[in-house]
C-alpha positions in Angstrom: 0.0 0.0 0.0 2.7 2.5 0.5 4.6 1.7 -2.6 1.1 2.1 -4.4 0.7 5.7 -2.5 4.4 6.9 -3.5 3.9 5.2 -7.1 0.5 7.6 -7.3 2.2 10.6 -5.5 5.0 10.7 -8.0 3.9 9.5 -11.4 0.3 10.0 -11.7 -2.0 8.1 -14.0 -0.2 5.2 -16.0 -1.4 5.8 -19.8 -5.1 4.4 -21.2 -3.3 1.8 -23.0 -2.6 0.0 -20.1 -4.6 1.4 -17.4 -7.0 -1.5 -16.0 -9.8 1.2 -15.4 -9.7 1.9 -18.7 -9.8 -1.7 -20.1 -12.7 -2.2 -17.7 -14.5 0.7 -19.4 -14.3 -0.4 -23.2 -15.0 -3.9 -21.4 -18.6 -2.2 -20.4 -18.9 -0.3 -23.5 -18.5 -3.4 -25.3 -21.6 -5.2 -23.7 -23.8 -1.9 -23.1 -24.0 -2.4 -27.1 -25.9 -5.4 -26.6 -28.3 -4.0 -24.3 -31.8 -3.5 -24.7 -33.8 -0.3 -25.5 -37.4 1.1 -24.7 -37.9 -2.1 -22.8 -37.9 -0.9 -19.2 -37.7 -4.7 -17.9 -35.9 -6.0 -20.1 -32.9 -3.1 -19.5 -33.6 -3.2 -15.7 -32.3 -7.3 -16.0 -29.4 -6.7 -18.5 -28.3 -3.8 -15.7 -28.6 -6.3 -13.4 -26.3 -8.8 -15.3 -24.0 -6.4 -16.3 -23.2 -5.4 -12.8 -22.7 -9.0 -11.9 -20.3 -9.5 -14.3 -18.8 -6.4 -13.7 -18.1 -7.4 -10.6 -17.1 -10.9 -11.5 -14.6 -9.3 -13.7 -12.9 -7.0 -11.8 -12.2 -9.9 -8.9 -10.9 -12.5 -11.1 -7.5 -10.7 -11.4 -6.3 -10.1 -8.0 -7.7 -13.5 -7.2 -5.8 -15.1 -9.7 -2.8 -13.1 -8.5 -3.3 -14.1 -5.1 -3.3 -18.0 -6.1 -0.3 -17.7 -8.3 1.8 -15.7 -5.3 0.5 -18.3 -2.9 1.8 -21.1 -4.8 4.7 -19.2 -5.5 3.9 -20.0 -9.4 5.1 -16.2 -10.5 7.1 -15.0 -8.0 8.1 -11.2 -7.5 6.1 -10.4 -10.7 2.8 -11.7 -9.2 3.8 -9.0 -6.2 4.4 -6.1 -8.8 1.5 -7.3 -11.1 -0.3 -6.5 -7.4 1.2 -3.8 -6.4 0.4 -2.1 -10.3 -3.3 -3.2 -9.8 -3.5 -1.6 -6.6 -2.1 1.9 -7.7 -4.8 1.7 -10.1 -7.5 1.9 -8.0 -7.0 5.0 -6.7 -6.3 8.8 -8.7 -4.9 10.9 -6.0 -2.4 12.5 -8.2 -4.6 12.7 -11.4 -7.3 14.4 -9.5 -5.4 17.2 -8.8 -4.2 17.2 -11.8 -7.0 17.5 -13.1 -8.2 20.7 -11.0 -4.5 22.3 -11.3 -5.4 22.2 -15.3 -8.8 24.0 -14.6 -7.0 26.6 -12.5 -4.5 27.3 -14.9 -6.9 28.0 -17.6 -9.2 30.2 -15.3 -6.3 32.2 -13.9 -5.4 33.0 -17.7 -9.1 33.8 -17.9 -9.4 31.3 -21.3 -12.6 29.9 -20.6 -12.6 27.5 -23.5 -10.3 25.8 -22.5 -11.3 25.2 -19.1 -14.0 24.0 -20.1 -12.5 21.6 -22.0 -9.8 21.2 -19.1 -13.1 20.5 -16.8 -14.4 17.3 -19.0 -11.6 15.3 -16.8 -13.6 15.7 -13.9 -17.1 15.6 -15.0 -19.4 13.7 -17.6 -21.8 16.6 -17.6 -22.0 19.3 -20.8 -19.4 22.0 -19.7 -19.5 24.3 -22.8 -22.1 26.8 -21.7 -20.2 27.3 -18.3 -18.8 30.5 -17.2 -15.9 31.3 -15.4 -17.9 30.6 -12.0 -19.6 28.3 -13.1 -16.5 26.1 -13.9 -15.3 27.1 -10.7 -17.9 25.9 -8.6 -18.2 22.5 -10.8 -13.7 22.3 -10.4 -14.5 22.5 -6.4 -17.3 20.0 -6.5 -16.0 17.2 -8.0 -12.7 17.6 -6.5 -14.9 17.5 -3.2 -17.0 14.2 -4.5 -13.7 12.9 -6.1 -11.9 12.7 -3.2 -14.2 10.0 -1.7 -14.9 8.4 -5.2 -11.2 8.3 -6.8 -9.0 8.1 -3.6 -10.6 7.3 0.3 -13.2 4.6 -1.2 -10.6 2.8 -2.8 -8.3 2.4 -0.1 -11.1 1.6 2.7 -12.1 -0.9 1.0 -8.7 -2.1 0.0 -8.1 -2.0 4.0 -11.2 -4.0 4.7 -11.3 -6.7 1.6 -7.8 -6.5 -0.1 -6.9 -5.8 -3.6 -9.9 -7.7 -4.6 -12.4 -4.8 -2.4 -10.4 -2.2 -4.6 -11.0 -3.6 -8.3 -14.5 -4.2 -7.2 -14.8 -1.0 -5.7 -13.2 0.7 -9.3 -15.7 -1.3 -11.4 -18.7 -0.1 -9.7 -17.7 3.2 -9.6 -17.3 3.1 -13.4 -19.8 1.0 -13.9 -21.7 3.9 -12.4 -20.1 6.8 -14.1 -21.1 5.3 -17.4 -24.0 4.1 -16.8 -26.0 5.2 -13.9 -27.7 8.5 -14.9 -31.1 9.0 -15.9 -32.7 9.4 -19.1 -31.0 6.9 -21.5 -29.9 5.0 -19.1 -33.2 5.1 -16.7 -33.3 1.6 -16.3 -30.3 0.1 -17.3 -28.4 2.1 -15.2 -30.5 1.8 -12.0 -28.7 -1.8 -10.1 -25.2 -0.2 -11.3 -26.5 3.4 -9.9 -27.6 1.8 -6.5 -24.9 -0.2 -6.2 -22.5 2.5 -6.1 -24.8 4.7 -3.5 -24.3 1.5 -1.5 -20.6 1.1 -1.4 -20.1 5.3 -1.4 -22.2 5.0 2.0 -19.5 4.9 4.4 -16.8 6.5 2.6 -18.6 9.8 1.6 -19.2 10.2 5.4 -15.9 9.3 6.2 -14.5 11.7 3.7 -16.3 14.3 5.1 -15.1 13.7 8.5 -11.4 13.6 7.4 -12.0 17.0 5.3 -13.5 18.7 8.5 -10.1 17.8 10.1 -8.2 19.1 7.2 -10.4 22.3 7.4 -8.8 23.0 11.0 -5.4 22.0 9.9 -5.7 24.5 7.1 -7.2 27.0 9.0 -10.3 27.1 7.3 -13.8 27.6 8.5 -14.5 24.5 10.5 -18.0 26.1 12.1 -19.3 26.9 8.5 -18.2 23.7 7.5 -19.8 21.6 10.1 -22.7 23.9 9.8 -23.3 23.5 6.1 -22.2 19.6 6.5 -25.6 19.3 9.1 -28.0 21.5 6.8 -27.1 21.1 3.3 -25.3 17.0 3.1 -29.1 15.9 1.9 -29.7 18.9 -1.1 -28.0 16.5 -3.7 -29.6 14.1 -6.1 -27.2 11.6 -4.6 -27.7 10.1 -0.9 -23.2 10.6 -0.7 -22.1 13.4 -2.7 -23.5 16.0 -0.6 -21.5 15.0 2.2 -17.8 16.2 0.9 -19.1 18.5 -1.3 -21.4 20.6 1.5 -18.1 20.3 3.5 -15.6 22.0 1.2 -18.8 24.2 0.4 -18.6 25.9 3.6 -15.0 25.3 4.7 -13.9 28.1 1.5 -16.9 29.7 2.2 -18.2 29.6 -1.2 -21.9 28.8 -2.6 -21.9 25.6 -4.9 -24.4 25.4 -7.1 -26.0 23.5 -10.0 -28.8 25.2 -11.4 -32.6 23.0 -10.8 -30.5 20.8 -8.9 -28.6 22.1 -5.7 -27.6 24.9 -3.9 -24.9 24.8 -1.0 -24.1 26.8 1.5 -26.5 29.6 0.2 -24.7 32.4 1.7 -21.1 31.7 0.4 -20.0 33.8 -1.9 -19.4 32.8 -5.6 -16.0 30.7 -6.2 -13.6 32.7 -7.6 -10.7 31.2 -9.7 -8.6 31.5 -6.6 -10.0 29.4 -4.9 -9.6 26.5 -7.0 -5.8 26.7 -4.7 -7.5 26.5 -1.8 -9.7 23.7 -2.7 -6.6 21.8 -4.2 -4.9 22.2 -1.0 -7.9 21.3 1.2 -8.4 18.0 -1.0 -4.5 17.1 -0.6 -4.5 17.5 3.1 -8.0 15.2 3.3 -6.1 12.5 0.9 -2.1 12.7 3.4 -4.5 12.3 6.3 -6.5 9.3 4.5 -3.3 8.0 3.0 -1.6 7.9 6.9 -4.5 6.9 9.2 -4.6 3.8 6.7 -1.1 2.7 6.9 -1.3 3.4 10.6 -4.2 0.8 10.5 -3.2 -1.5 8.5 0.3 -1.6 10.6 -1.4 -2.1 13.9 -3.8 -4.7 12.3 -0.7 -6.5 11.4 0.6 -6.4 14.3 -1.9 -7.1 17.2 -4.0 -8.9 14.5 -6.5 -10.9 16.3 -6.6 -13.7 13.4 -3.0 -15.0 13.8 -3.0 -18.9 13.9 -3.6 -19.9 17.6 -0.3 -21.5 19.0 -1.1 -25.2 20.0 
């Protein structure tokens, strides 16, 4: 785990062509072809399968891995194929990236390309965005982001091994591609819920560690735990709120997606600068994630209460 953490922390995102992710998401590309239209049934069973598989899918390689470095069949290159896999899970480094890119191209006020610079982050049509606008989306998802593309990974990689991470990953994307309404209605909806399910814990948890990095920082911890209580449930989903509220009121900024959400009403409007802030909040949430979890899984290793029993 902390050679996958460094890995992230100093190179980033390994290319398309032989990012896992990636191959996962042509993989569901690839059989959303086949899937039924105007059927509502008949889409809501074919979601159903397809998150099955997904999830059949994303398992089999660590588990495979696992067998061949058990039976010592591969050696050190079952332990780097791992170690690879595991870095893959989670984007630390290309999410801020990602909101360093939108910065830049705000700062130099070229809105164009920001919002071309903002499709990284978002599925959503960003070409009719403004300069605030793009803002308060580049502060969002680097909010929602930090739970979906960095925390949930590793708690369930804590809890389940590399196996809870891939599955984790392929939900998520399963999700993202998937799981929005209107095309997708139906055969989105078991790949939509599924993700709410597994985001449960981590969203909240993400929020708890960006309240601590809101003190750290010297930001407004009372706004943020006040716009946490009040605003958390304003979003479509039951987990994005959570982070997203937080960071809302720890920069003390209003987030808001027109008919869909407003957050933390009387912020004022994001400003390019304080994308920085943002950037820095969301790095000081992942250290702290990153270090609680190697603290945990040291101690778990060490007073582990499922050692063999001496006899």
């Amino acid at each position: 785990m902390a050679l996958a953490l460094v890995w992230d922390w100093v190179f980033g995102e390994p290319p398309n062509a032989v990012h896992p992710v990636a191959w996962f998401g042509q993989f569901v590309a690839a059989v959303e072809k086949h899937a039924p239209h105007g059927q509502p049934k008949a889409e809501l069973r074919f979601g159903m399968r397809l998150a099955v598989l997904g999830v059949a899918v994303a398992a089999a390689p660590p588990l495979l891995l696992a067998t061949a470095s058990r039976q010592r069949k591969l050696g050190w290159a079952a332990d780097a194929a791992s170690l690879f896999l595991l870095k893959t899970t989670f984007a630390g480094h290309g999410l801020l990236a990602a909101g360093a890119a939108v910065k830049q191209k705000l700062q130099a006020a070229e809105a164009e390309s920001a919002q071309i610079a903002l499709q990284a982050l978002v599925s959503r049509d960003t070409s009719t965005l403004d300069s605030t606008q793009l803002a308060a989306a580049t502060i969002e998802s680097l909010a929602e982001n930090t739970s979906d593309s960095f925390i949930a990974p590793l708690f369930y990689y804590t809890f389940f091994g590399l196996p809870g991470a891939t599955i984790y990953r392929a939900i998520n994307t399963m999700d993202a591609m998937v799981g929005y309404r209107g095309h997708y209605e139906y055969l989105g909806k078991i790949p939509a819920r599924l993700d709410d399910l597994v985001n449960l814990i981590p969203a909240r948890l993400t929020a708890l560690l960006l309240l601590i990095a809101t003190f750290l920082t010297g930001n407004d911890l009372k706004t943020a735990w006040r716009v946490l209580q009040t605003d958390h449930g304003k979003t479509a989903s039951p987990n994005a709120g959570y982070p997203m509220s937080t960071m809302a009121g720890a920069l003390g900024v209003c987030l808001t997606k027109d008919d869909h959400y407003c957050l933390n009403a009387t912020g004022q409007a994001p400003k390019p600068s304080d994308l920085q802030r943002a950037m820095h909040l969301t790095k000081v949430t992942m250290l702290l994630a990153a270090g609680l979890q190697l603290l945990f899984l040291f101690l778990l290793k060490r007073f582990s209460l499922f050692k063999p029993s001496k006899t």
